[in-house]
C-alpha positions as CSV (number, residue, x, y, z in Angstrom):
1,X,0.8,14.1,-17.3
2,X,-0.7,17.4,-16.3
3,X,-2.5,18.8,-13.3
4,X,-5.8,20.4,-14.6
5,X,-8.7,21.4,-11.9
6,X,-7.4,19.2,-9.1
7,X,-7.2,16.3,-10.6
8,X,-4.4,14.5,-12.4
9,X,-4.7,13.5,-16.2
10,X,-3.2,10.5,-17.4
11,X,-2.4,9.3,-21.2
12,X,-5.7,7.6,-21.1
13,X,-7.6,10.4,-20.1
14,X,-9.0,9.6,-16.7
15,X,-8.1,11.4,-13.9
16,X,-7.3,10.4,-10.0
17,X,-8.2,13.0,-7.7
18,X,-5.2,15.7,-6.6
19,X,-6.5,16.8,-3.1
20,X,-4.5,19.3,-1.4
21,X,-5.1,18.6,2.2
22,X,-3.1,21.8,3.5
23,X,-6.3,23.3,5.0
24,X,-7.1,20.1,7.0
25,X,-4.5,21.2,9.2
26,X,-5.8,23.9,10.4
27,X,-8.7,24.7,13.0
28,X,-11.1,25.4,10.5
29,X,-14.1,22.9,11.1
30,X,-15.5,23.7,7.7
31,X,-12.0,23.5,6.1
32,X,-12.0,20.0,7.2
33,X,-15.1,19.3,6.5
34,X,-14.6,19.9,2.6
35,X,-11.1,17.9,2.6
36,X,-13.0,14.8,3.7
37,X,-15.8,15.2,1.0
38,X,-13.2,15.4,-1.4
39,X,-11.6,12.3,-0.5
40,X,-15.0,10.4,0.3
41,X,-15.8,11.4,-3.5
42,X,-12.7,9.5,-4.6
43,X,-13.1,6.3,-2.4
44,X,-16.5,6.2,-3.5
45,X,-15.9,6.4,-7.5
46,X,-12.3,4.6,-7.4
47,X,-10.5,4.1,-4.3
48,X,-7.4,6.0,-5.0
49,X,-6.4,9.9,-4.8
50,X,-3.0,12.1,-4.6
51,X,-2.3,14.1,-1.5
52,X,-0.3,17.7,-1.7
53,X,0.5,19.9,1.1
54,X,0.7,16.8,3.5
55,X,3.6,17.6,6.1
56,X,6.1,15.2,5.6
57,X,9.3,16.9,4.8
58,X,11.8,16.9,2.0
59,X,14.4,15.8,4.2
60,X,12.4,12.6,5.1
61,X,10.9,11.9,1.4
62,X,14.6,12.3,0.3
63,X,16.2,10.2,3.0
64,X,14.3,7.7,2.8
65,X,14.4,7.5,-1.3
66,X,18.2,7.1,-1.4
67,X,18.2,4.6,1.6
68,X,16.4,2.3,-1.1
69,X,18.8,3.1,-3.8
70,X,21.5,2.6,-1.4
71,X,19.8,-1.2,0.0
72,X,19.3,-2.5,-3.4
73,X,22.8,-1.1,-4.6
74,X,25.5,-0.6,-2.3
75,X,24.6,-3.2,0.3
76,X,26.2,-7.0,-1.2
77,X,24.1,-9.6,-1.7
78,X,25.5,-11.8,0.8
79,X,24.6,-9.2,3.4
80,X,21.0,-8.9,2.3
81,X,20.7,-12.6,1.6
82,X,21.5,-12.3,5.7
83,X,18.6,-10.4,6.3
84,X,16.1,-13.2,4.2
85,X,12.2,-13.3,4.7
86,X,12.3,-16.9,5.1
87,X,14.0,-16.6,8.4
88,X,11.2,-14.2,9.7
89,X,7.6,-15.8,10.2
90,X,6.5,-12.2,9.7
91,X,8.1,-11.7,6.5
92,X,10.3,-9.2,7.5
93,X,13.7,-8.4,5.5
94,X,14.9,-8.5,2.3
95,X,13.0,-10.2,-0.5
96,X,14.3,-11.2,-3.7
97,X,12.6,-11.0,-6.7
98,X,10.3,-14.3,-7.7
99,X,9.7,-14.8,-3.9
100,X,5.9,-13.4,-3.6
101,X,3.5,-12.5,-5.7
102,X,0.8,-10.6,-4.5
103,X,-1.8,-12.5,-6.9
104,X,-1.9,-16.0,-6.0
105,X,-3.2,-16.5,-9.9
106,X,0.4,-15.1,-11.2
107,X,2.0,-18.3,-9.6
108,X,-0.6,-20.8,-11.7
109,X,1.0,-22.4,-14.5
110,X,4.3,-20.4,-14.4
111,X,7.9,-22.1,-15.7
112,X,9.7,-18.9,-15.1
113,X,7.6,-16.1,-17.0
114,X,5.7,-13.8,-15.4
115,X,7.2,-13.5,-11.9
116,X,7.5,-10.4,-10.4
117,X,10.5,-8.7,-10.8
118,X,10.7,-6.2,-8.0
119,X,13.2,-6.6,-4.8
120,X,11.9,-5.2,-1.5
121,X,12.8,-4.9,2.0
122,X,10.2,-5.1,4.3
123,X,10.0,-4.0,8.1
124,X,6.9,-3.0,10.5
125,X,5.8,-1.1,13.3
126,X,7.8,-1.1,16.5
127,X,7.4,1.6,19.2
128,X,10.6,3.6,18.7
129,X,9.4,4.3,15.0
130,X,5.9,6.1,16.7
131,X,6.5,9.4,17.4
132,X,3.7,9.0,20.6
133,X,6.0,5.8,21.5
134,X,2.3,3.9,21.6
135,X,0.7,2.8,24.5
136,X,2.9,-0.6,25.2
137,X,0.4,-2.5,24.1
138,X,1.2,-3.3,20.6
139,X,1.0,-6.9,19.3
140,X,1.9,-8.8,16.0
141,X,0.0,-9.8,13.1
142,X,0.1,-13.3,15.3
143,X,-1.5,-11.1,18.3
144,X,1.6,-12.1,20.0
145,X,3.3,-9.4,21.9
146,X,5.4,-7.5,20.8
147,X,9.0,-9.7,20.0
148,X,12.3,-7.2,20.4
149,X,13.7,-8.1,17.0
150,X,10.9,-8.6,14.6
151,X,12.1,-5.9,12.5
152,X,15.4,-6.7,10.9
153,X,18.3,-4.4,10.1
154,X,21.1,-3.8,7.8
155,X,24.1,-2.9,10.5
156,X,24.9,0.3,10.7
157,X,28.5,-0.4,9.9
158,X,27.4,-1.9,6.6
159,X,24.5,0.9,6.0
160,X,25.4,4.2,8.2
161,X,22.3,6.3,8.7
162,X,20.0,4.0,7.1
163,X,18.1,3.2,10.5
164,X,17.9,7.0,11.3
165,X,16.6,7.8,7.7
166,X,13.7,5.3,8.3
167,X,13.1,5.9,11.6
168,X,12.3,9.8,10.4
169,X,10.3,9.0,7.9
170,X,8.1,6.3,9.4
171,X,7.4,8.4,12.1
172,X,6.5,11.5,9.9
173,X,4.1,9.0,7.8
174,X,2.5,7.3,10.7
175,X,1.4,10.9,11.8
176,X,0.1,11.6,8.7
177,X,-1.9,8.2,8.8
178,X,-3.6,9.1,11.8
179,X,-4.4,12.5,11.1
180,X,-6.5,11.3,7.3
181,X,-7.8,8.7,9.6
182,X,-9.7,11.6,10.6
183,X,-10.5,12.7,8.0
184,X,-11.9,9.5,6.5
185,X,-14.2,9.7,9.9
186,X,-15.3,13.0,8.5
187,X,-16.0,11.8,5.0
188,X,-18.2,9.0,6.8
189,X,-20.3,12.0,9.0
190,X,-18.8,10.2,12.0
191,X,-16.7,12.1,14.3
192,X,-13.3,12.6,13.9
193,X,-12.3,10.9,16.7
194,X,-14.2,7.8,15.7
195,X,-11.0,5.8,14.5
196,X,-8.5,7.2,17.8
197,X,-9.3,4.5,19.9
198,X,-8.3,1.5,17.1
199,X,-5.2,3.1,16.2
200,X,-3.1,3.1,19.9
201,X,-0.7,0.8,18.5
202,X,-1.3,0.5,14.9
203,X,-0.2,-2.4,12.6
204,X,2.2,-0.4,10.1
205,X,4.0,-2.2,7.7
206,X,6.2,-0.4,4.9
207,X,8.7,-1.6,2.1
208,X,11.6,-0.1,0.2
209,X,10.7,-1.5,-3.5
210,X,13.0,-1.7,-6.5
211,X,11.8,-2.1,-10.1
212,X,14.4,-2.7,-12.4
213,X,13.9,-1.2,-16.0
214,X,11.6,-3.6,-17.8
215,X,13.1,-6.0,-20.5
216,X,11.6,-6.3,-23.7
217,X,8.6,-8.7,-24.0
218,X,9.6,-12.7,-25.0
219,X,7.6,-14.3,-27.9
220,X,6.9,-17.1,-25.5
221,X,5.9,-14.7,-22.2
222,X,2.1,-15.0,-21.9
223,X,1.7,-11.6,-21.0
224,X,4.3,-8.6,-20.7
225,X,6.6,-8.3,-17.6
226,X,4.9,-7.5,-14.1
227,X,6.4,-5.3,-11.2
228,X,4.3,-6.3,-9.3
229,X,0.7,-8.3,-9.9
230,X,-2.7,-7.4,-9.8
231,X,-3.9,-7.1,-6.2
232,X,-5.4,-5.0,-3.8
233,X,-4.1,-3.8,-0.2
234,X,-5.2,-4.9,3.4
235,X,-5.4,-3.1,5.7
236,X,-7.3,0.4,6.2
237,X,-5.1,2.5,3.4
238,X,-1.8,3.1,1.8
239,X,0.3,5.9,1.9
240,X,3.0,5.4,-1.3
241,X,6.2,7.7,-2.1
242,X,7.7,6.9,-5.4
243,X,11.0,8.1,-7.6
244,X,9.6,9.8,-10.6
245,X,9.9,7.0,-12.7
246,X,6.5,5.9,-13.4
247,X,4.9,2.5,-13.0
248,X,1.9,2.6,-10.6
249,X,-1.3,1.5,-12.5
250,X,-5.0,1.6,-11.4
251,X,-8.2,0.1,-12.9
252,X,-10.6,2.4,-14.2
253,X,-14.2,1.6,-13.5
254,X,-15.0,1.4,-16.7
255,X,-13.3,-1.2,-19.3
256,X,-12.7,0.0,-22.6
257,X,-14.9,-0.3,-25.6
258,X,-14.2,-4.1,-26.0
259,X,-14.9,-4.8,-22.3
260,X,-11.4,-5.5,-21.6
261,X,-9.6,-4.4,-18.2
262,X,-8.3,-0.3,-18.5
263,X,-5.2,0.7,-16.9
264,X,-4.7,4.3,-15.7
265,X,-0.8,5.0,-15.1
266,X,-0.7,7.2,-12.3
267,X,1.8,9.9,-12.2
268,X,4.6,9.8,-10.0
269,X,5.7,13.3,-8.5
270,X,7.9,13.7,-5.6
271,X,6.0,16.1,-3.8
272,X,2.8,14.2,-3.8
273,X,1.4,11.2,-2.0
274,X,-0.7,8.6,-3.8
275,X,-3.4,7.2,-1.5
276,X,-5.4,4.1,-2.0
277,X,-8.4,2.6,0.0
278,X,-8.0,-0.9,1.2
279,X,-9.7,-3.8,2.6
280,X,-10.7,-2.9,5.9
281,X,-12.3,0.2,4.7
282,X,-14.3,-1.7,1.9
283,X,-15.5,-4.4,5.2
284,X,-16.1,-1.0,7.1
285,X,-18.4,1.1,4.9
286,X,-20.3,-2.2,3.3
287,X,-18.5,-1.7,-0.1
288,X,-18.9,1.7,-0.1
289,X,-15.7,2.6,-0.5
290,X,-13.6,0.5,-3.2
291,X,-11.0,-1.4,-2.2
292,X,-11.3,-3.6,-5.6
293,X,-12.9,-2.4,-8.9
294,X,-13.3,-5.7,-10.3
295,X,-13.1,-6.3,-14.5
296,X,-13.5,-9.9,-15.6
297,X,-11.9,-11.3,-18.6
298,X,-12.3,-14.5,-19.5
299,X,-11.2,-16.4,-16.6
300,X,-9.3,-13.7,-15.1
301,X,-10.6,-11.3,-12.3
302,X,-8.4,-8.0,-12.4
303,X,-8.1,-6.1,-9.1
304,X,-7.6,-2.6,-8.8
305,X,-3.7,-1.6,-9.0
306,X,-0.5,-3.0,-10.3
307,X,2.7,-2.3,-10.6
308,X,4.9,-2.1,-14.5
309,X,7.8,-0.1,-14.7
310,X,7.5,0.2,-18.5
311,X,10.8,2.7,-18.6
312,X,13.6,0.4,-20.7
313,X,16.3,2.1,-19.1
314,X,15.4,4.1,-15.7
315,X,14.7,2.0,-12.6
316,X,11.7,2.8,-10.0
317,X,12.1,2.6,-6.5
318,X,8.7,3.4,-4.0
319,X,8.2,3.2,-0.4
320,X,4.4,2.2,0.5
321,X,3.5,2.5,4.1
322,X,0.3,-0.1,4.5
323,X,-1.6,1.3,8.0
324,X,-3.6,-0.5,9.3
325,X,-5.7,0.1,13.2
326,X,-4.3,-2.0,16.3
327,X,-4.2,-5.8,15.1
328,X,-5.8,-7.2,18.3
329,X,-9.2,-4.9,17.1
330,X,-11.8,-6.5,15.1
331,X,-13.6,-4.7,11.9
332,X,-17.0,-4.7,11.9
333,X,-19.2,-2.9,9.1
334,X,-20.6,0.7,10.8
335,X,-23.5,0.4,11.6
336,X,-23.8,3.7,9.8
337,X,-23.1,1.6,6.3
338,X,-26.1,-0.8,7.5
339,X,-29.6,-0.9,6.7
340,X,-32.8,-3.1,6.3
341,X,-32.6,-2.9,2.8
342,X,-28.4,-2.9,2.7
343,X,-27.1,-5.6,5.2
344,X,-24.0,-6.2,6.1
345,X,-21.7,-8.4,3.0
346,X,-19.0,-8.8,5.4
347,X,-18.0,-11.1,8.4
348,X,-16.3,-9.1,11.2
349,X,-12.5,-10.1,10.7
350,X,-9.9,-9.6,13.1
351,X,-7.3,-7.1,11.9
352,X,-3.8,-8.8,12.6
353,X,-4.6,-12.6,11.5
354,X,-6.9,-11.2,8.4
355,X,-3.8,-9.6,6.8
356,X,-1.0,-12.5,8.1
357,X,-3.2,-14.4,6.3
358,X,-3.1,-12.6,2.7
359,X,0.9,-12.0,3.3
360,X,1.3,-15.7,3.8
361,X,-0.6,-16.6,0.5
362,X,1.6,-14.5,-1.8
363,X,4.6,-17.3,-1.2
364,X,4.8,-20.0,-3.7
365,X,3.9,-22.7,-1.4
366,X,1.1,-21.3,0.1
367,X,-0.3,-20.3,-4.0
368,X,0.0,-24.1,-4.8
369,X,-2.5,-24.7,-1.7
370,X,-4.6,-22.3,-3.0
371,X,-5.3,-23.6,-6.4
372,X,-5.8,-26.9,-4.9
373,X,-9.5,-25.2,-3.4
């Protein structure tokens, strides 16, 4: 992988956009102004880009890398089979591998191949994570308010510093989010303020993930072994931190000269962040921006990212940070993104239930229902 003209080359070729948004920062209007083209270019042509010069410190990035080293290592399994996601309603915890899979398809017709073989731990937004301490209005994915608890941690006796490490870097992140919600305003020639008011007390959900280092395909697997599935995000865009062990993989809009799906690996460098567009921004700008580049192959519809840590010997941890605006507020297409001749494709959704919704139909049980439409 090299960096060449800001963008980032992969093996294949194709490039996703390296945007340095250091100037973004400052008072410059025009400054701004040409970060937000940059990204509206890349959510436009393929939904995804890589951040430099973003503000969130070393200290955090690396705190919060060996805090999932230190989960899916040091902590026994009897103390994160404590922490479970079936004891949470909103999945929050640890979850072991074979659990979810983000494609309901991957669960169709499985008898043990082609599970997903990361672990993750999963917790979400909570006031004393916000660095603005929200507004005290936050509610759940359920629109419930606010439970004390929802989020559930390792001890600090069995995990010392853990807590802290997160609470610093979710925090730095969630600043960040806000502050390219801006931007994407910008990119959209609203103002950039147009987004403040939805994001009070956003929905933020992030995971510690752990890839282990990828077996060697079976005869009998019917196709090689996945990280995580084919899928796209939910909520307005994630923010991802990774190890530099590859794995991240993004369709290409264009399929190769047989038609068939094409994968672009994405790099994986420690001082960049990878960005990617999801579904409320796709509902927002009437398709304008892609959520999902869609391929299909026979039978098979192939979303826009995956997961395959393809390494035989080097594990892959990554940390995405899923922000979404304040789940009691509805999303509606602009009105800027509608026209006599371009209606609207979308209903308005509301933001929490929408994405409970897709969460609950990654578990097994809720997969089986789906097939049965």
């Amino acid at each position: 992988m090299k960096r060449i003209s800001g963008a980032v080359f992969s093996s294949s070729g194709e490039t996703i956009p390296l945007i340095d948004i250091g100037p973004s920062f400052s008072d410059d209007a025009s400054a701004k102004e040409a970060v937000a083209a940059d990204i509206g270019k890349a959510c436009r042509e393929i939904g995804f880009f890589q951040i430099t010069n973003h503000g969130i410190s070393s200290q955090a990035r690396q705190g919060v890398m060996e805090q999932a080293r230190r989960f899916f290592h040091d902590l026994p399994q009897a103390k994160k089979d404590a922490l479970h996601i079936k004891y949470s309603k909103l999945m929050r915890g640890y979850e072991p591998s074979g659990v979810s899979n983000v494609n309901p398809d991957d669960w169709k017709g499985q008898d043990g191949e082609g599970k997903e073989t990361k672990e993750a731990y999963n917790w979400g937004y909570e006031p004393g994570l916000d660095a603005t301490g929200g507004d005290g209005n936050y509610v759940e994915l359920d629109l419930e308010p606010y439970p004390k608890g929802a989020n559930v941690w390792p001890s600090d006796e069995d995990l010392p510093g853990l807590f802290d490490a997160i609470r610093q870097y979710h925090s730095e992140v969630l600043t960040l989010a806000r502050h390219l919600a801006g931007l994407f305003a910008l990119s959209l020639d609203l103002p950039e303020s147009h987004f403040d008011k939805m994001m009070t007390h956003p929905g933020t959900i992030a995971r510690l993930l752990y890839y282990p280092p990828q077996k060697p395909k079976k005869a009998t697997a019917q196709d090689e072994e996945i990280g995580l599935g084919a899928h796209t995000d939910y909520e307005c865009f994630t923010l991802l931190f990774s190890s530099e062990t590859p794995g991240l993989e993004v369709l290409s809009p264009n399929p190769d000269e047989n038609g068939r799906p094409k994968w672009i690996s994405a790099p994986a460098h420690q001082d960049c962040f990878t960005v990617n567009i999801a579904d409320f921004f796709e509902r927002w700008t009437n398709g304008l921006y892609k959520s999902t580049v869609r391929v299909r192959l026979g039978r098979r519809q192939y979303t826009v990212h995956r997961v395959v840590n393809r390494s035989p010997d080097k594990e892959r941890y990554s940390v995405p940070f899923f922000f979404s605006i304040n789940y009691d507020e509805m999303v509606s297409t602009l009105p800027t993104c509608i026209s006599e001749d371009n209606p609207s494709r979308f209903n308005d959704i509301q933001a929490g239930p929408y994405t409970l919704e897709r969460l609950r139909a990654t578990l097994k049980d809720a997969a089986d229902e789906y097939h049965k439409k």
